[in-house]
N, C-alpha and C positions, 0 to 999 in steps of 0.2 A: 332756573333753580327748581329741583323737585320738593316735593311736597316734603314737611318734615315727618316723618312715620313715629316718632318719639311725642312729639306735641299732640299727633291725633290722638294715640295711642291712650295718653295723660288724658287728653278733652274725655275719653271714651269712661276714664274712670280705672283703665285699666294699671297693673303696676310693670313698670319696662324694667328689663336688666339688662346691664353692662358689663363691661368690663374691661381691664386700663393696660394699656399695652405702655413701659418704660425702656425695651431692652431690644424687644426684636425690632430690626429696621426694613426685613423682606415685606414688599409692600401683601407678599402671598398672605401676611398674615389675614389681612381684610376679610378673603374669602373663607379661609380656615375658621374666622371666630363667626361669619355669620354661617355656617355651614353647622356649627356649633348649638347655634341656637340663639347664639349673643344678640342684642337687638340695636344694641349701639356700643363702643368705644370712645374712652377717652387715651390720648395719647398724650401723652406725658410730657412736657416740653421744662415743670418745674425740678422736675426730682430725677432728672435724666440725662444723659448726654442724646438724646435724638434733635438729629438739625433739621432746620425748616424743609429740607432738600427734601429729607428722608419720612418726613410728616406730610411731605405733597404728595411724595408718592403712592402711601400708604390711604390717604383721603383721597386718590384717583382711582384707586381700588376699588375702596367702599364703595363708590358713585357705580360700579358694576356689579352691587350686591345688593340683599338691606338693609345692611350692614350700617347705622348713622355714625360718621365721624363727626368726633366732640375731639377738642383741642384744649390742654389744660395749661393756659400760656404760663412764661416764667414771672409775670411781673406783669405791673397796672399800666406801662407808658404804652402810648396812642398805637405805638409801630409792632407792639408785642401785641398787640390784639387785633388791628388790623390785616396783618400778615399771613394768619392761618386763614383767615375769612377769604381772603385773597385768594387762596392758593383752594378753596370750596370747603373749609370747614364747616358745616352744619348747625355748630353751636361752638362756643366757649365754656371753659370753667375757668374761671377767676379768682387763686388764691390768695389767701389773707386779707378779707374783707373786713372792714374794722367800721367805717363811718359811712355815714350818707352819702357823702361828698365825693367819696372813692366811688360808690355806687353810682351815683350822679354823672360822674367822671366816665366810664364804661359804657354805660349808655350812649353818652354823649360819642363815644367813638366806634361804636358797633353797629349802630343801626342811623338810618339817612334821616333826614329832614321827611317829617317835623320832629318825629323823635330825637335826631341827633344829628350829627355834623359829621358822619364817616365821609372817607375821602371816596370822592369819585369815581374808583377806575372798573370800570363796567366789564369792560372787553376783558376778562381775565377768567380763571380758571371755575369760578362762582357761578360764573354764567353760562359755560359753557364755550364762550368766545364769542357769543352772539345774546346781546342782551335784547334787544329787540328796542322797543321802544324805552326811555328811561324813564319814564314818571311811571310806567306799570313796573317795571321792573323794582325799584327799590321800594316799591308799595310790598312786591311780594317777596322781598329778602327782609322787609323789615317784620313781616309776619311770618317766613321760616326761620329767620335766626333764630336761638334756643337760647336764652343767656343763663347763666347758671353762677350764683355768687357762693363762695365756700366760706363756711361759716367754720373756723376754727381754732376762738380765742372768746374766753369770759366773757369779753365786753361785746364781743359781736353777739353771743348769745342774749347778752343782756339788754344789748339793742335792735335787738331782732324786725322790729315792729318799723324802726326806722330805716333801716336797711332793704327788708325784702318789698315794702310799701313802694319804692321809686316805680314809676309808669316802666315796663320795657325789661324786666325781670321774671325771667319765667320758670326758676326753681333754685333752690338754695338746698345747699348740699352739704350735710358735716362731716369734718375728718376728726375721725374720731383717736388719731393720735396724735394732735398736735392741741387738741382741745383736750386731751388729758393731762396733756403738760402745762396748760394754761392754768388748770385747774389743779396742779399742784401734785398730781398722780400718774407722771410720765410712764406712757406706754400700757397705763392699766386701762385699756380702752372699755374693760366691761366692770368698772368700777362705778359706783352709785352715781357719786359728783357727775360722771360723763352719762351713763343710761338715765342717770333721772332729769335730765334736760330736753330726752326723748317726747314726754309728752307735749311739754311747750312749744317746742319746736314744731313738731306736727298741729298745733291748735292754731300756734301764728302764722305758719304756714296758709293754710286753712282759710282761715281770715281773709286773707290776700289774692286768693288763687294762683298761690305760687305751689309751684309742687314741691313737697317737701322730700326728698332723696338724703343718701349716706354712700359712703363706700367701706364695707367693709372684707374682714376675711376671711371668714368662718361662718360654718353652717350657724354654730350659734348666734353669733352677733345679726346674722341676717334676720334668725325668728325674730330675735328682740326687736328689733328695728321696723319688723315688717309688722311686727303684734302692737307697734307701738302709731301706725300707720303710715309709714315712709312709700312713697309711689316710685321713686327712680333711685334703683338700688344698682351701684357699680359692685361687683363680687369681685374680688381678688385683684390680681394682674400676671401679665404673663409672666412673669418670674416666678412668683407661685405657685402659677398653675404648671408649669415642666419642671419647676425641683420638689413640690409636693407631692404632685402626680405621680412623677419620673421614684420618687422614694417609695412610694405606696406600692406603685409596681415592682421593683425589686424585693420591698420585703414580700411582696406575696409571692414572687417567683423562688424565693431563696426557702419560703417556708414550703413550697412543693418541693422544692428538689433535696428539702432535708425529710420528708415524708418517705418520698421513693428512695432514697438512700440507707432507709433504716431497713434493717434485715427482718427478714418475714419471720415469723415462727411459725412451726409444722407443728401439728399436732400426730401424737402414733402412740403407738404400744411396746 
């Protein structure tokens, strides 16, 4: 298992950026987003139809880039988190964290003894096929796993301290539109109620040595978030990035070729 390049990254101080692939299933994406500049991926398993098939492929990729795949399972049970790990995910993201217990719970399934009770299976795509010895081995998956809890309901904000505190948690991340609607202001992701949770969030963070991250999707939201001190910022996803992109480029082609379509005027006598 190689080195995680997002954790040193974090240790270093520095802030990493991402970004969340839902749509495309060409594993070619891997190399496009790290070619890009991207420094990790989350792949989408909640808000998507991508199947595990099409998430291994895409994470066998990455492993040729460096490019870090993160896995954003659909759900808390043992086999939706084990599974991507399995297949060499680099880290998880773990939506709709709400209590200790669920956080307890993760732990307990992502990372080996002592930390945790994940299942055994070495020889698999994690390891490369060859783990080598096992008590060195799961020493060093339990210190490159990346765990990451999404923080995106009132009460997990409010219980922040209890949450990100668990041993084996290495950054929490808020979505900041599912926590607008918690908060009574659906979709207003840069509404008070949601940016002014920014500060706390980064202090408890902080506290913890949890890195505090967002994903958002706008230049703007990124300042906020970044001025507010967030270290692991996910920007957009690829559906944004080719119909935003992809519109930005037409309008700007459409407004050339109505420039050169407009008739010159001569000047004379």
């Amino acid at each position: 298992m190689r080195e995680n390049a997002v954790k040193r990254a974090l240790a270093r101080g520095e802030v990493v950026i991402g970004t969340m692939v839902s749509a495309f299933r060409s594993p070619e994406i891997a190399p496009m987003l790290a070619a890009a500049g991207f420094q990790f991926v989350l792949l989408d398993m909640e808000h998507s139809s991508l199947s595990i098939e099409s998430v291994a492929d895409i994470i066998l990729a990455a492993k040729g880039t460096s490019l870090v795949p993160f896995v954003r399972v659909p759900g808390k049970d043992h086999y939706l988190l084990s599974r991507p790990l399995d297949a060499g995910a680099e880290g998880l993201l773990v939506p709709q964290v709400e209590t200790r217990d669920q956080v307890e719970a993760i732990i307990q399934a992502t990372k080996y003894f002592p930390l945790g009770r994940r299942g055994m299976a070495l020889k698999r795509a994690h390891s490369a096929y060859t783990p080598g010895d096992p008590g060195s081995y799961v020493q060093r998956a339990n210190k490159e796993t990346f765990i990451i809890v999404q923080i995106e309901g009132e009460t997990a904000i409010r219980d922040l301290d209890q949450l990100i505190s668990v041993p084996g948690v290495d950054a929490a991340l808020i979505g900041p539109s599912d926590l607008s609607q918690s908060l009574g202001v659906p979709g207003q992701t840069k509404h008070p109620k949601v940016t002014g949770c920014a500060q706390r969030f980064v202090e408890v963070c902080n506290r913890y040595g949890v890195a505090p991250g967002v994903h958002v999707m706008d230049r703007e939201s990124a300042k906020l978030w970044l001025e507010a001190g967030v270290k692991l910022l996910a920007y957009a996803n690829d559906i944004n990035l080719i119909v935003d992109g992809g519109a930005q480029a037409v309008r700007e082609v459409r407004d050339l070729a109505g420039q050169l379509a407009c008739p010159k005027t001569s000047g004379g006598g």
